[in-house]
N, C-alpha and C positions, 0 to 999 in steps of 0.2 A: 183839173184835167177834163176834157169833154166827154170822158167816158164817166164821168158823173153827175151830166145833165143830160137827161131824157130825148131833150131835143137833138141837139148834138151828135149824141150816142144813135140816133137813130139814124140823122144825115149818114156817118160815118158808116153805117152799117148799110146803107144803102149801096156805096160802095168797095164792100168788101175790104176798108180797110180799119186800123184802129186808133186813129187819129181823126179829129175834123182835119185837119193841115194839110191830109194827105189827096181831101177829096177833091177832086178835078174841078167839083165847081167851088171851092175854096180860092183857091188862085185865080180862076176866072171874075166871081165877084167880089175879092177882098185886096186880091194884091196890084189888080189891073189899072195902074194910075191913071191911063186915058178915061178908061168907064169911069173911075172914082170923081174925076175933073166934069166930067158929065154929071152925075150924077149932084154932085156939088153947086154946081149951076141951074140945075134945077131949083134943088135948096133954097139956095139965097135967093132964088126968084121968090120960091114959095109963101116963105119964113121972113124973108128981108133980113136974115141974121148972116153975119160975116162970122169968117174966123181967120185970126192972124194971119200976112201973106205968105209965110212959113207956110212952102207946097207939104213938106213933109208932113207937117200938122195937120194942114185940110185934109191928105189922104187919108192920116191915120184916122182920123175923127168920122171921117164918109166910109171906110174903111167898118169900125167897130158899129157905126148905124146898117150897114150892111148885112153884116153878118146877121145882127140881129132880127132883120128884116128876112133874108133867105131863110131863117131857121123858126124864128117864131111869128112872123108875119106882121104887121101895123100893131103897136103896142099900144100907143094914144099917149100923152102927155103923161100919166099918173103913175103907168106901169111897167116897171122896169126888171130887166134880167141881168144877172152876173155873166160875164164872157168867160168862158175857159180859157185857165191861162196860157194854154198851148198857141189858142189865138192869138191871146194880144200880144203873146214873143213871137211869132212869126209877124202880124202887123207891124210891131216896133223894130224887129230886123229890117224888113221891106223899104221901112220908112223912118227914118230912125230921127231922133231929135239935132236939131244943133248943138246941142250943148248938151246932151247927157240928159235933161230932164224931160220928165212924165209926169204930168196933172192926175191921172188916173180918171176914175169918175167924177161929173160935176154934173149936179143938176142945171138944166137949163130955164 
């Protein structure tokens, strides 16, 4: 739950609610598949790294890079944080698999 990571917990409190899920900038930079398509494209510019043409996969994946970036800022390669799960079931509602399955986390 994001009310038991610091970061999170304080987005969430920024706007008076008690959910990350709930907070307006949630759905603006998490569920927004145009920005996420953007943002993706940056990426592979970046990176040169693809992810399967599965849109729903790219968003969820730009999607949980998001978040992590709105809440804790540029982590670097080495350093990584757990998502609340509140998150990544609204991500994976939004953007849901074809088939049922989820990778969860993979290092890159």
């Amino acid at each position: 739950c994001c009310q038991e990571i610091r970061q999170t917990r304080g987005m969430a409190a920024e706007e008076s609610t008690q959910c990350i899920t709930e907070h307006e900038g949630f759905s603006e930079i998490c569920l927004a598949r145009h920005a996420l398509r953007a943002v993706y494209n940056r990426y592979h510019q970046c990176y040169r790294k693809s992810i399967p043409n599965e849109e729903n996969k790219r968003s969820r994946f730009m999607a949980y890079r998001m978040m992590v970036y709105w809440c804790w800022g540029f982590l670097g390669k080495e350093l990584r944080v757990p998502l609340p799960s509140c998150a990544v079931s609204a991500i994976r509602q939004k953007f849901p698999s074809e088939n049922g399955d989820y990778t969860g986390f993979n290092y890159e």
